[in-house]
Backbone bond lengths (Angstrom), bond angles and torsions (degrees), N, CA, C in turn:
res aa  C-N    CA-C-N  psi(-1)  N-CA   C-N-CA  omega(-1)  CA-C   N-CA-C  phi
1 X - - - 1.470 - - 1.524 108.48 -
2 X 1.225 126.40 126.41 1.453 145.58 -162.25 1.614 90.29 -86.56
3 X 1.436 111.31 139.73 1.615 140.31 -177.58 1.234 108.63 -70.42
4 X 1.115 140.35 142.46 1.661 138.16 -175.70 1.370 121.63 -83.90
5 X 0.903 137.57 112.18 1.826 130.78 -142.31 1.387 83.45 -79.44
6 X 1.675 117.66 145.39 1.455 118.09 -167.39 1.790 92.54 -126.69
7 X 1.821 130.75 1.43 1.166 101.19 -121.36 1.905 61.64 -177.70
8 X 1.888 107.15 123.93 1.809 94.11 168.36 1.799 100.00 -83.69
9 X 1.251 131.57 9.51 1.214 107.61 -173.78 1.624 111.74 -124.17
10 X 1.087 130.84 173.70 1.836 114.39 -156.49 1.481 138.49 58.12
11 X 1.220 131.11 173.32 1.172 125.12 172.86 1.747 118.53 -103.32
12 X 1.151 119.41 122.42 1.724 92.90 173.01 0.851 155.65 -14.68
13 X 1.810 159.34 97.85 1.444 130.99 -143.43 1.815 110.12 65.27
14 X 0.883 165.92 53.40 1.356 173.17 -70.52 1.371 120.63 83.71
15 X 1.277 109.91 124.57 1.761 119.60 -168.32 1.516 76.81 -93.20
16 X 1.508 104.54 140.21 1.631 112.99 155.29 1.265 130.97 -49.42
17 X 1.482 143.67 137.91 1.272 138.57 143.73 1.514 120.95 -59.57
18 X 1.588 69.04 -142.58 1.764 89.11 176.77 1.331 113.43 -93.49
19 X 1.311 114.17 -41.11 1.409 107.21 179.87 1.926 117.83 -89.36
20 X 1.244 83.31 18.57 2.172 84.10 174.12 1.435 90.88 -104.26
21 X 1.424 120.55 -43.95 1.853 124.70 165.28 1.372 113.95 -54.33
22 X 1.012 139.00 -29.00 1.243 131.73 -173.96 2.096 101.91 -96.81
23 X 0.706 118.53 -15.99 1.549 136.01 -170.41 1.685 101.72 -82.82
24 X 1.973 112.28 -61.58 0.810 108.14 150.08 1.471 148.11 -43.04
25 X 1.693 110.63 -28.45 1.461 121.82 -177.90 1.434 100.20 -82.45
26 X 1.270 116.58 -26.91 1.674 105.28 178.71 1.066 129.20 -75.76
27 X 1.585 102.15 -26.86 1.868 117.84 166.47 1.637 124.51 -42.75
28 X 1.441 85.62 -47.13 1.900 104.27 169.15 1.256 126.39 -73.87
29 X 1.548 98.40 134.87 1.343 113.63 -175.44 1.772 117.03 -131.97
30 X 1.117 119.96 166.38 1.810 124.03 178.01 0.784 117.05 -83.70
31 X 1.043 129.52 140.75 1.674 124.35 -144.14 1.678 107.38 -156.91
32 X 1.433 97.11 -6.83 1.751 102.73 178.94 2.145 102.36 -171.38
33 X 1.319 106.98 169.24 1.587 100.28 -178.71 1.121 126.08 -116.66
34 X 1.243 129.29 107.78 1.415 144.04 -179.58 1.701 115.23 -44.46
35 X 1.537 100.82 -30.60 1.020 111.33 -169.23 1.900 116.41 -95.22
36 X 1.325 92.02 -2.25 1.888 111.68 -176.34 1.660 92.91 -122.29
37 X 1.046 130.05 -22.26 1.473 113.74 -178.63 1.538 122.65 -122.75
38 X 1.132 98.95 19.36 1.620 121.84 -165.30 1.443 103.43 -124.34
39 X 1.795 100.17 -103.65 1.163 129.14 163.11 1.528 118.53 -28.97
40 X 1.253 125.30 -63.82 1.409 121.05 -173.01 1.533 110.15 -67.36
41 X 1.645 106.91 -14.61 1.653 101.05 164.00 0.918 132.86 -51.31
42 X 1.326 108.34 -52.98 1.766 139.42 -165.47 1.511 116.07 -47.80
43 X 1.538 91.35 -39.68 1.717 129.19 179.99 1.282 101.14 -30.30
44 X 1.939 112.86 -79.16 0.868 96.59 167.58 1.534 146.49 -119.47
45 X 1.435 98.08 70.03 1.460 108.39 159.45 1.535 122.48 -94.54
46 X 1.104 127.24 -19.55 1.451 158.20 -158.45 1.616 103.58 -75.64
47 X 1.554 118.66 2.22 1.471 135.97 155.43 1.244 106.84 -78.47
48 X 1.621 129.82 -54.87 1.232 121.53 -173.00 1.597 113.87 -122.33
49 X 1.219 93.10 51.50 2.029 83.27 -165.31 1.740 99.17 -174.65
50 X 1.396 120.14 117.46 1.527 117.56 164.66 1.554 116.18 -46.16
51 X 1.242 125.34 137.73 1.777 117.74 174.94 1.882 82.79 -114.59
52 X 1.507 110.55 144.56 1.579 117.18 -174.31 1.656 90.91 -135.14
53 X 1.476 109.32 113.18 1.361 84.46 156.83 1.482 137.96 -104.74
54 X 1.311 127.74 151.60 1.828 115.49 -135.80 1.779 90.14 -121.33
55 X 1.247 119.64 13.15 1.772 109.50 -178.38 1.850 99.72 141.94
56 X 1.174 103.52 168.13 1.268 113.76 178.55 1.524 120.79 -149.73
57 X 1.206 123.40 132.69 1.863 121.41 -155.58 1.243 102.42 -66.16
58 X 1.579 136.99 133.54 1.469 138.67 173.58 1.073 100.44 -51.22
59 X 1.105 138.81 -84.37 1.630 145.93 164.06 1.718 101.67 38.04
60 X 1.543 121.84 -36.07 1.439 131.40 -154.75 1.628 98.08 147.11
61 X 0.972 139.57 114.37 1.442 146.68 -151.27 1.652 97.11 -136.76
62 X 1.353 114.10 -5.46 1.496 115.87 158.77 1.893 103.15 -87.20
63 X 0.664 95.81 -41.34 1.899 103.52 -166.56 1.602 104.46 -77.66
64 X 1.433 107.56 -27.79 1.423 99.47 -175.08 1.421 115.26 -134.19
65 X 1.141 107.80 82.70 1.245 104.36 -169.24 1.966 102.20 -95.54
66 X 1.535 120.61 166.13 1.192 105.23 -172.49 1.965 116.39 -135.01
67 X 0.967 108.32 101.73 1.631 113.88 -177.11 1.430 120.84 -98.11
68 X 1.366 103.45 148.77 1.731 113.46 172.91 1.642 90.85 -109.03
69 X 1.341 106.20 152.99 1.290 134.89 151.71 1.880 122.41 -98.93
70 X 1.430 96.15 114.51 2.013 111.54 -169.04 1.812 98.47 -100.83
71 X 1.435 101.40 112.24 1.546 80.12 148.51 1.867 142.03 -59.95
72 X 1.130 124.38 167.59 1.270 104.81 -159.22 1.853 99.05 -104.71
73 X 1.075 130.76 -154.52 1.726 149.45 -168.91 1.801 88.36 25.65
74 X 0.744 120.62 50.26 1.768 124.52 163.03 1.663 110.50 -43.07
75 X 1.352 91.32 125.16 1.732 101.39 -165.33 1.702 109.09 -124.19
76 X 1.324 115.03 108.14 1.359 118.27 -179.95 1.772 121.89 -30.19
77 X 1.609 104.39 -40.77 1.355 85.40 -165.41 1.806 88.81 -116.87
78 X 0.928 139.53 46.51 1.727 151.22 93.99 1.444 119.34 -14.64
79 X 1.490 128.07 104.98 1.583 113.68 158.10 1.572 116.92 -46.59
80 X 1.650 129.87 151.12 0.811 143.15 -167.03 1.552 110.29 -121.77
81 X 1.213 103.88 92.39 1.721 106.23 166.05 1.834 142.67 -92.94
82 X 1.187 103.94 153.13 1.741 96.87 -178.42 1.837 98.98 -124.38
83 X 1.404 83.65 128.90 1.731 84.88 172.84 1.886 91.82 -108.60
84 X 1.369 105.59 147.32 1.095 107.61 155.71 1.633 128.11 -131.71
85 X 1.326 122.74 170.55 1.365 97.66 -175.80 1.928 82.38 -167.53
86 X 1.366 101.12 159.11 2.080 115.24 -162.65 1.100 103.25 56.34
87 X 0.987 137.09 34.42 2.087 117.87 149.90 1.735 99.38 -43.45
88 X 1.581 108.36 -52.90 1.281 96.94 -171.25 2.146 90.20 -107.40
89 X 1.080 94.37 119.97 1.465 105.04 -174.16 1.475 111.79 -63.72
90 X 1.091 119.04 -33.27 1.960 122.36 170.65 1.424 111.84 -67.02
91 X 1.525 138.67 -13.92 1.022 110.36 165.60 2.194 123.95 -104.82
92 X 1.072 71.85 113.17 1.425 93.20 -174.22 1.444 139.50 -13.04
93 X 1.985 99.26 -66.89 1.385 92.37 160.54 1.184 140.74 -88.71
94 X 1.747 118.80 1.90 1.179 113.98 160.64 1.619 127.96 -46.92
95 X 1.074 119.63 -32.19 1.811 132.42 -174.43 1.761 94.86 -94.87
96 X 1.171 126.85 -40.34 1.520 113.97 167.09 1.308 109.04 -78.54
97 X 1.319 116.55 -44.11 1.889 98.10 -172.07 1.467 101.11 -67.17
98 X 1.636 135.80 -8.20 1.224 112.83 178.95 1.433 104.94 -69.61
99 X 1.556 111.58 -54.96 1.545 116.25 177.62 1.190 115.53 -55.89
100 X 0.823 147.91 -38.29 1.334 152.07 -178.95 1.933 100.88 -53.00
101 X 1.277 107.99 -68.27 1.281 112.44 175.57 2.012 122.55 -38.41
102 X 1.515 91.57 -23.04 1.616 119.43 -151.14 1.504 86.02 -81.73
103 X 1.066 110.53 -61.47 1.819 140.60 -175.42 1.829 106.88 -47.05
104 X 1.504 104.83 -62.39 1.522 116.88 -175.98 1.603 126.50 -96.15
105 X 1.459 107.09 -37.42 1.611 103.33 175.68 0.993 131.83 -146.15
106 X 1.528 108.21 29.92 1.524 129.13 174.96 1.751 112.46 -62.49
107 X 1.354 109.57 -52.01 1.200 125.12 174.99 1.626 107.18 -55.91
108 X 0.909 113.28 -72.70 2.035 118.61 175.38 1.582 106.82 -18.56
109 X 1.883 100.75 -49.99 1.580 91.34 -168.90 1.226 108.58 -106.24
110 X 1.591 126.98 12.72 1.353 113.18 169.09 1.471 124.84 -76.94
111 X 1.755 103.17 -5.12 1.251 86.16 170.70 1.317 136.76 -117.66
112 X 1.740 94.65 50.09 1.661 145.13 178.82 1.505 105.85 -114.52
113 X 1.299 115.51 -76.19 1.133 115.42 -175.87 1.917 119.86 -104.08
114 X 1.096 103.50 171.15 1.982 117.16 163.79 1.823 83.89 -83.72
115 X 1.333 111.12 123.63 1.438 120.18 147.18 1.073 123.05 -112.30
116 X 1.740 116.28 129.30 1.306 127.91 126.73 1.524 149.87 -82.21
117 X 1.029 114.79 156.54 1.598 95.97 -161.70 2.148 90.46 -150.85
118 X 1.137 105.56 119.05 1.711 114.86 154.00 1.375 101.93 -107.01
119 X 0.658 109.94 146.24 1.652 126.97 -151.01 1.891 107.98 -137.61
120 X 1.626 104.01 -8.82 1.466 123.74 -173.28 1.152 121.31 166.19
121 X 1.403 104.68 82.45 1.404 122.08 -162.21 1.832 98.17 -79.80
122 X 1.369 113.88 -35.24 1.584 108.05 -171.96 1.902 103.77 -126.33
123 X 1.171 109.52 76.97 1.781 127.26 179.01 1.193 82.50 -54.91
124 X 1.676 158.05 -71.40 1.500 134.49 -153.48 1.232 114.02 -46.36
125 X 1.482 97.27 -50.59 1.711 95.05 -158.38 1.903 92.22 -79.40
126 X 1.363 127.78 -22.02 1.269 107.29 -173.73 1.479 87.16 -70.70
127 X 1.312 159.83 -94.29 1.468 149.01 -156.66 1.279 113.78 -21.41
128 X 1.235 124.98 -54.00 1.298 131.97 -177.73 1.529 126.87 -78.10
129 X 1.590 123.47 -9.70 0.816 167.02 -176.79 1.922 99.33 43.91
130 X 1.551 99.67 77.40 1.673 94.46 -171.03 1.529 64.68 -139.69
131 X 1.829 89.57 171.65 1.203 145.77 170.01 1.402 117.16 -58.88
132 X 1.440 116.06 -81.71 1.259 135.57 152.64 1.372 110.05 -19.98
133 X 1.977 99.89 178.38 0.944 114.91 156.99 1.845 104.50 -123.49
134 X 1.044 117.60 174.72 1.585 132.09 174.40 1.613 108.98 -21.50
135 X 1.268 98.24 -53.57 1.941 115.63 174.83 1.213 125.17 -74.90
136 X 1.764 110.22 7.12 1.500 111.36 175.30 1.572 99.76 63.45
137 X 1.533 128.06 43.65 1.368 114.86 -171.98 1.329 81.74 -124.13
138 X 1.590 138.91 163.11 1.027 157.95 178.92 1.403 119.26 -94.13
139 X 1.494 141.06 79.08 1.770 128.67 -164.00 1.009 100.20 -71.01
140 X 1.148 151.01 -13.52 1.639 129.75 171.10 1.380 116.61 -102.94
141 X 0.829 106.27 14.50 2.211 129.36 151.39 1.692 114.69 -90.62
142 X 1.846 103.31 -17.47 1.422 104.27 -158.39 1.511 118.07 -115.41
143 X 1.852 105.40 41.61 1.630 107.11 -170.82 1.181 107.95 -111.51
144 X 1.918 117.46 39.29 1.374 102.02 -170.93 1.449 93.03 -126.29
145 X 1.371 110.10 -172.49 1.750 112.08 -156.25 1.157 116.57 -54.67
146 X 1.897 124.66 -36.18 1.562 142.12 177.24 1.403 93.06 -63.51
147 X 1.138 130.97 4.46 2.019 121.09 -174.97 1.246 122.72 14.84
148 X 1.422 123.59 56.33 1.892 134.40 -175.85 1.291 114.34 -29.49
149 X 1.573 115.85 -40.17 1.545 109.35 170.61 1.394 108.30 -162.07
150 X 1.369 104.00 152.75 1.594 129.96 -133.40 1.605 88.62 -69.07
151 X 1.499 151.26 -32.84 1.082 171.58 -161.83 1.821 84.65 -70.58
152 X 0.893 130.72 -67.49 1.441 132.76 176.40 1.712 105.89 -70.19
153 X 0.609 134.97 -38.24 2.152 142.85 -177.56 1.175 84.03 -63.56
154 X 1.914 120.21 -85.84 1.234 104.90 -176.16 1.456 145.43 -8.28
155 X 1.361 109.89 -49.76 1.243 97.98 -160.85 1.689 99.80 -118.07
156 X 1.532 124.17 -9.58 1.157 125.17 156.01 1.316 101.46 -56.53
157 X 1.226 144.76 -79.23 1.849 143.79 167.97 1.347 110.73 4.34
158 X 1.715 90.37 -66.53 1.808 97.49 -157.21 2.123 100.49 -80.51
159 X 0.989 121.58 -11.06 1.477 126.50 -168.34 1.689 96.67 -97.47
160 X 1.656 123.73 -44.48 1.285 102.99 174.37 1.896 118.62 -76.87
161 X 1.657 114.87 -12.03 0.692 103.67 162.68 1.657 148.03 -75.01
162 X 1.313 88.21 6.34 1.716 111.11 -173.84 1.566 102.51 -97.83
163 X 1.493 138.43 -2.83 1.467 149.11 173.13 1.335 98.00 47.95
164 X 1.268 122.58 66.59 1.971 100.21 175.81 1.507 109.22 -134.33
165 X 0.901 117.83 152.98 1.119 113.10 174.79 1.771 119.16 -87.67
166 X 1.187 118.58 129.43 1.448 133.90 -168.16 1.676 101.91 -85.40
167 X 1.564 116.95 129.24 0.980 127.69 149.66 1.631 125.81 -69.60
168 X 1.403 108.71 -75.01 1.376 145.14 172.91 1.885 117.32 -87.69
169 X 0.921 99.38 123.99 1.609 119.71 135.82 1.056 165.97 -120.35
170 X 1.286 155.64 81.37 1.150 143.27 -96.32 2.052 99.17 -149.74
171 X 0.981 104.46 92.10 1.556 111.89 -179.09 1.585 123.49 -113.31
172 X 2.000 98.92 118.57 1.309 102.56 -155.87 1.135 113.56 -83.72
173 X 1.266 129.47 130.49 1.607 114.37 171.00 1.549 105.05 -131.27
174 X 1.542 111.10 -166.10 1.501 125.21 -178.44 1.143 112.06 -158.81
175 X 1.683 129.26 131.16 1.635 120.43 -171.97 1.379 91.73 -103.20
176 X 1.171 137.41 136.31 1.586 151.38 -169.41 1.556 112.55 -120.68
177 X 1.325 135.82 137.61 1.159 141.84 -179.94 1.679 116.32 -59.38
178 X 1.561 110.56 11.66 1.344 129.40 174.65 1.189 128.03 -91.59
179 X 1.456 87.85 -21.75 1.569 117.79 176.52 1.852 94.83 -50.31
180 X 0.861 92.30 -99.06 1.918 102.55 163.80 1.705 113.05 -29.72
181 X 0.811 132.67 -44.49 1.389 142.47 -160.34 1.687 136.47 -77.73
182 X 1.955 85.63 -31.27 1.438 116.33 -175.54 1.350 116.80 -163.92
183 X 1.554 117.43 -36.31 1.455 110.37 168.86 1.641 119.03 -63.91
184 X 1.604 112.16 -60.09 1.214 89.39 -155.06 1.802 113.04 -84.63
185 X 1.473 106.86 -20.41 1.800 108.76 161.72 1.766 108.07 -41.52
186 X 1.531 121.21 -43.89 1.541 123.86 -173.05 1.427 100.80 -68.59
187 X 1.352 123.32 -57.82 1.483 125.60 178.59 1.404 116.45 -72.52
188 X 1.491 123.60 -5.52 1.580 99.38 164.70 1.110 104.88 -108.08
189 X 1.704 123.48 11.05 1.676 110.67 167.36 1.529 96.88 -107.47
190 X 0.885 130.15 -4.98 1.684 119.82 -179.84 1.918 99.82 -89.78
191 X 1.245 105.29 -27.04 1.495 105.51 169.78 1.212 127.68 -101.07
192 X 1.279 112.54 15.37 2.161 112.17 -162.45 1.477 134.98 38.64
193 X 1.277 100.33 49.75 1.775 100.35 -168.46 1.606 83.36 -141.83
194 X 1.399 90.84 157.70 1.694 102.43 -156.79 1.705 94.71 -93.64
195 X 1.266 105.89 126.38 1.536 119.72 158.60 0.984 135.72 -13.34
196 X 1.244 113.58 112.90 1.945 120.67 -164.49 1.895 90.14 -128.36
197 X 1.160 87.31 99.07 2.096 92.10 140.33 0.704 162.58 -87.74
198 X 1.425 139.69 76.95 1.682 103.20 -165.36 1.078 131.30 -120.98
199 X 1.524 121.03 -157.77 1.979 125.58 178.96 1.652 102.01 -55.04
200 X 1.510 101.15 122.87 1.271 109.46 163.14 0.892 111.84 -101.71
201 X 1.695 136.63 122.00 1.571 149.62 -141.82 1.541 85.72 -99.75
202 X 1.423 114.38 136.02 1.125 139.34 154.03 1.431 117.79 -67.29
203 X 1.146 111.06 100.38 2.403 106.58 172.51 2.235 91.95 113.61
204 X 0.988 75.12 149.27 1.783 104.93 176.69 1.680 90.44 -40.53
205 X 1.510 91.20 140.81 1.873 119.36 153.31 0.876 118.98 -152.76
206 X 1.528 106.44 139.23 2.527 99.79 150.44 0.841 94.36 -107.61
207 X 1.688 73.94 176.10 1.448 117.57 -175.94 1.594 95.48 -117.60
208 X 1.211 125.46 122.32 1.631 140.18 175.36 1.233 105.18 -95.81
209 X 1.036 122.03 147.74 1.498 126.67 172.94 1.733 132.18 -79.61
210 X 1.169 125.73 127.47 1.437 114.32 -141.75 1.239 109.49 -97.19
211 X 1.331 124.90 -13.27 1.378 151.68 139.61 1.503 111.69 -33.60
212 X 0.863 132.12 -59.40 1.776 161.70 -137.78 1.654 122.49 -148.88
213 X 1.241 126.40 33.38 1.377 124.64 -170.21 1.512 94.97 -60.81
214 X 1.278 88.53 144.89 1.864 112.45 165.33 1.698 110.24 -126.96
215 X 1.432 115.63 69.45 1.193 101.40 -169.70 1.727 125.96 -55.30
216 X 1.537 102.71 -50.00 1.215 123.86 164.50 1.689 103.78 -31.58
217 X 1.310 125.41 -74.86 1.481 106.65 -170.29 1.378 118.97 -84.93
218 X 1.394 118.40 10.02 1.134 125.72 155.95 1.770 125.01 -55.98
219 X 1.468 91.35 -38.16 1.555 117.27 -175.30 1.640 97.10 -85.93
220 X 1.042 113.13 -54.12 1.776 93.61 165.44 1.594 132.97 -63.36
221 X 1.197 119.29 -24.83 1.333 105.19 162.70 1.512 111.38 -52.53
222 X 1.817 116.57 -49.50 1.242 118.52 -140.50 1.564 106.71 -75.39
223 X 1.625 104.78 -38.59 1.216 96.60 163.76 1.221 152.34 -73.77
224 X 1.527 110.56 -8.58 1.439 136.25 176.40 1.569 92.33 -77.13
225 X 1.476 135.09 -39.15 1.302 132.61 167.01 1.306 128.47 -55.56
226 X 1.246 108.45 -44.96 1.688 117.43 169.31 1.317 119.14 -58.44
227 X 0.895 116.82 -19.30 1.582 107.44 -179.17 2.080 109.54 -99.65
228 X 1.441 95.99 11.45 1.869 108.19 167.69 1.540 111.86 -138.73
229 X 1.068 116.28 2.52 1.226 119.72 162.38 1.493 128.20 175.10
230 X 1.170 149.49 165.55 1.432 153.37 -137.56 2.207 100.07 -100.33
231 X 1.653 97.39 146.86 1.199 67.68 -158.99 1.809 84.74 -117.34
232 X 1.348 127.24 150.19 0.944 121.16 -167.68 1.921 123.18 -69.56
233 X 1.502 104.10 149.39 1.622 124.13 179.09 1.501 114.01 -78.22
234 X 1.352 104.41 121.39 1.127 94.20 -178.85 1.807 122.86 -73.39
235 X 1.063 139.23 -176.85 1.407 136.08 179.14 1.482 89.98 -128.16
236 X 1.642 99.73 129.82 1.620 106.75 -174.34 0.949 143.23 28.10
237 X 1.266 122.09 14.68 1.969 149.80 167.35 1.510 111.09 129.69
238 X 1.617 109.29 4.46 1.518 97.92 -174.35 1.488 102.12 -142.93
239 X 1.573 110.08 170.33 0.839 124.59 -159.55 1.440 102.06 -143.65
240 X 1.538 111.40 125.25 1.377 125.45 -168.77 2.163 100.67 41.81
241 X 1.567 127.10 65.76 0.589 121.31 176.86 1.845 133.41 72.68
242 X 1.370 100.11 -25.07 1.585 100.21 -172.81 1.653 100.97 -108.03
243 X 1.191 111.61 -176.09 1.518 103.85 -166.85 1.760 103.57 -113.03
244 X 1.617 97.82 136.50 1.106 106.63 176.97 1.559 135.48 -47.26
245 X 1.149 145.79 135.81 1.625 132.87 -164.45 1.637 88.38 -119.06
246 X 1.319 114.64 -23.87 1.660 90.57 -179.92 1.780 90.33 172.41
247 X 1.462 128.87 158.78 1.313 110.08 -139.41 1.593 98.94 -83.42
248 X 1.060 106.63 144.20 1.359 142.79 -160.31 1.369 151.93 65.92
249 X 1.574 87.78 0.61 1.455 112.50 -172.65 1.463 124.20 -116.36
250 X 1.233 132.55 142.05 1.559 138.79 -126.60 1.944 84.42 -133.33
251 X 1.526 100.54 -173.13 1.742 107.38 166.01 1.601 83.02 -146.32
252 X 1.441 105.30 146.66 1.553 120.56 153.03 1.786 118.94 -134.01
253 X 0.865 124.85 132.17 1.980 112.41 -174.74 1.097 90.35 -86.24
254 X 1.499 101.96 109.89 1.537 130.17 -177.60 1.884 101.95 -54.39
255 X 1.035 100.49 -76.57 1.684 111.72 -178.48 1.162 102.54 -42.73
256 X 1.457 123.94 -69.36 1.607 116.61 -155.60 1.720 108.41 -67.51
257 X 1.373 133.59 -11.07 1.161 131.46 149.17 1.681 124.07 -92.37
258 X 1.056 101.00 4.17 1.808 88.32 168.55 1.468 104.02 99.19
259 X 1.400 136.22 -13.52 1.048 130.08 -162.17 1.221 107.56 -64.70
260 X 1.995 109.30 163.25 1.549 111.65 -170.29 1.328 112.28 -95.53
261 X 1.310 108.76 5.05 2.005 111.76 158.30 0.869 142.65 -98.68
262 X 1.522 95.02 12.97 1.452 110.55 170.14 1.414 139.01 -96.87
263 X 2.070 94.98 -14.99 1.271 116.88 -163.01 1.354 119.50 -63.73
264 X 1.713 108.33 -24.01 1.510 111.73 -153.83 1.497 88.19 -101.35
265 X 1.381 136.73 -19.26 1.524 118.26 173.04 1.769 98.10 96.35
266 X 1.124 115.29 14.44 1.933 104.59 -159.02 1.500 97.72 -82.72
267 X 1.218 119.96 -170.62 1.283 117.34 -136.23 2.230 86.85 -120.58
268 X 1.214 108.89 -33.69 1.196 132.71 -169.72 1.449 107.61 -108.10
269 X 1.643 145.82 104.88 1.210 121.42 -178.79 1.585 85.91 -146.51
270 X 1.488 102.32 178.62 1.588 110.57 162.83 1.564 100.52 160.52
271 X 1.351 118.04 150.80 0.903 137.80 -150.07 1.254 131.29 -120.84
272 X 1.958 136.03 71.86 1.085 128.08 -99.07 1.854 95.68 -108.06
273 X 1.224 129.39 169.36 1.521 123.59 -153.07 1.408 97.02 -145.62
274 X 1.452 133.07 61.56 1.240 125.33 159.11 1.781 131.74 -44.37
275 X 1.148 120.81 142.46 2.070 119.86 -173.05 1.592 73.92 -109.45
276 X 1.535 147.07 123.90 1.196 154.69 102.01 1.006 132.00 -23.02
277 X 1.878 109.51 -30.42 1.845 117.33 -177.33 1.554 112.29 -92.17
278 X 1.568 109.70 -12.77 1.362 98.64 -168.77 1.555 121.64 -50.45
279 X 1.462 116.69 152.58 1.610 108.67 171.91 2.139 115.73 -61.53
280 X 1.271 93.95 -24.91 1.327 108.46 -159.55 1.830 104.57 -79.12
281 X 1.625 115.89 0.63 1.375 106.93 -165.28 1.820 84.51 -144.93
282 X 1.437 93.60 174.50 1.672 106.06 174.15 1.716 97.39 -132.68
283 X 1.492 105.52 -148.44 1.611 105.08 -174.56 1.840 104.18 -90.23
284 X 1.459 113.36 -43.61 1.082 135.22 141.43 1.871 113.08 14.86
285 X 1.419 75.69 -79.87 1.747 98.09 -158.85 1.640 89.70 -87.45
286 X 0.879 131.50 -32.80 1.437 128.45 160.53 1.920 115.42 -32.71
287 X 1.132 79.15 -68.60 1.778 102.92 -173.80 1.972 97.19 -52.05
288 X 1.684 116.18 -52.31 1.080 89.97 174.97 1.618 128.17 -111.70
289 X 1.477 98.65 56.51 1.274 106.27 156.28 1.715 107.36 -125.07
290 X 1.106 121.98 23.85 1.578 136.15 165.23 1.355 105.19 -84.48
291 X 1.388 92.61 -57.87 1.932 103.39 179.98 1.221 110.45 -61.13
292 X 1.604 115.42 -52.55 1.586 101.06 -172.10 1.390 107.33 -61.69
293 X 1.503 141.36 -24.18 1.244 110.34 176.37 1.380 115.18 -117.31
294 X 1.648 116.42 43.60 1.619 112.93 131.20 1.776 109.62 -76.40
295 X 1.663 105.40 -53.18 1.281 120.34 -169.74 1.702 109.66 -45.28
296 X 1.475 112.72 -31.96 1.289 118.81 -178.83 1.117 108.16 -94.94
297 X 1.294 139.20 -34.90 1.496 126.50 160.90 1.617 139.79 -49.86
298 X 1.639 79.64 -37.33 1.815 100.88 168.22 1.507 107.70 -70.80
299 X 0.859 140.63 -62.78 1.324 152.01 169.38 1.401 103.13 -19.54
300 X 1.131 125.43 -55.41 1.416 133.70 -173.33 1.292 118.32 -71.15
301 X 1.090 104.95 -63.17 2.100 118.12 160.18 1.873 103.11 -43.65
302 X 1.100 124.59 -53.38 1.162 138.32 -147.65 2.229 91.48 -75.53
303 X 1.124 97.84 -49.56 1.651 96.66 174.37 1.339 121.06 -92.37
304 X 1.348 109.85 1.86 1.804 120.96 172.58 1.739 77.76 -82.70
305 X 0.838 131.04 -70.28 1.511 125.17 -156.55 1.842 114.95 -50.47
306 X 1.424 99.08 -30.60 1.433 116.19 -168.43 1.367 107.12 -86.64
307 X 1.511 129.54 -27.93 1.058 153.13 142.22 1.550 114.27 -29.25
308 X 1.231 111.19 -74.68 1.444 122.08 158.46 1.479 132.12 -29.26
């Protein structure tokens, strides 16, 4: 009995090659500008803030070039944080709520912490507005020593080359009704494993690290979130499948899946889960519920230290 094609590209039962990846890469197209909604940000931050640039994607290394933003008078005994935001380049306000943060309250807490900030770790997929990268490879699957794609190498390279020790991490993401729609039909026919869907939670979540729980600042992001936007219900104790630890917040083992909050080892991390489709929000309110939970995460680190 023949497999039910889940997926227009590949064959049923058949892991993709090269040429179902390359088939896929032709499908994709640009669809918005990295270089007008990114880049021309950066522009002007470069009054109060170093711009470094740390590598640029082969893919076109004119088109994609890739920068962190450092706060400046960097002070040894300062906690040291990394915000990140586009590991997965399609979700939206992760790469604006980084800027956004960059724009309004970067300054407030730099003179708490050393900041870093990627702000668009994967410019293809933000143009193209996918997940992936070009190779159908996943960068937030790709932060472990084999570095699967250069979008993850990159910035593991340029972060161990900076020797510091990490307090904070703070990695923006967004679960999108695409998830279901186009990601995981593409990834269970590019991998041969039968199609798994599930409830996409309406309202903000993390993901905590299961290795490393921080419940406590788990609970400060969430509540610094609630008061800009709704935070998601779990369905029968879980959320997107895994089981709830306390409301809104999930566990994933950062390392043993590759994730990009795991890379820096920091002491404080979590992994933030914007809904973009809800009726109850726009892109807007998206963007500042990114910020509220750097702003609320910092906050927390920032009086654990003061505490101290």
């Amino acid at each position: 009995m023949s497999q039910e094609r889940i997926y227009p590209i590949g064959m049923p039962g058949e892991k993709w090659g090269e040429a179902e990846r390359a088939k896929w890469r032709q499908q994709q197209s640009v669809k918005r500008s990295y270089q007008e909604e990114v880049l021309g940000k950066l522009e002007t931050l470069k009054a109060h803030f170093d711009i470094e640039r740390y590598g640029a994607l082969s893919y076109d290394s004119d088109r994609y070039p890739l920068y962190v933003v450092k706060s400046r008078n960097w002070d040894a005994t300062k906690p040291t944080c990394l915000i990140t935001g586009g590991v997965h380049g399609y979700e939206t306000s992760g790469v604006q709520g980084a800027l956004r943060f960059l724009e309004t309250k970067a300054a407030e807490f730099s003179a708490h912490f050393n900041l870093i900030v990627a702000p668009c770790v994967s410019p293809w997929g933000y143009e193209t507005i996918n997940r992936w990268n070009p190779y159908a490879v996943d960068p937030n699957r790709s932060f472990s020593p084999t570095q699967p794609a250069q979008e993850a190498g990159l910035l593991m390279d340029y972060v161990a080359g900076l020797n510091l020790k990490f307090t904070v991490h703070i990695d923006l993401h967004e679960t999108t009704d695409t998830d279901n729609s186009e990601f995981r039909p593409a990834k269970a026919a590019r991998d041969a494993v039968p199609l798994k869907v599930w409830h996409i939670p309406d309202g903000f979540y993390t993901v905590d690290d299961a290795d490393n729980p921080q419940d406590g600042f788990q609970t400060a992001v969430i509540q610094a979130v609630k008061k800009v936007t709704h935070i998601a219900a779990d369905e029968d104790g879980k959320i997107i499948g895994e089981p709830v630890t306390q409301p809104g917040v999930i566990h994933y083992a950062y390392s043993q899946l590759g994730l990009c909050g795991g890379f820096t080892g920091a002491t404080y991390t979590t992994t933030t889960e914007v809904y973009p489709n809800s009726p109850q929000v726009d892109g807007e309110n998206c963007i500042h519920a990114q910020v509220a939970a750097v702003t609320g995460g910092l906050t927390y680190v920032k009086d654990q230290f003061r505490a101290d």
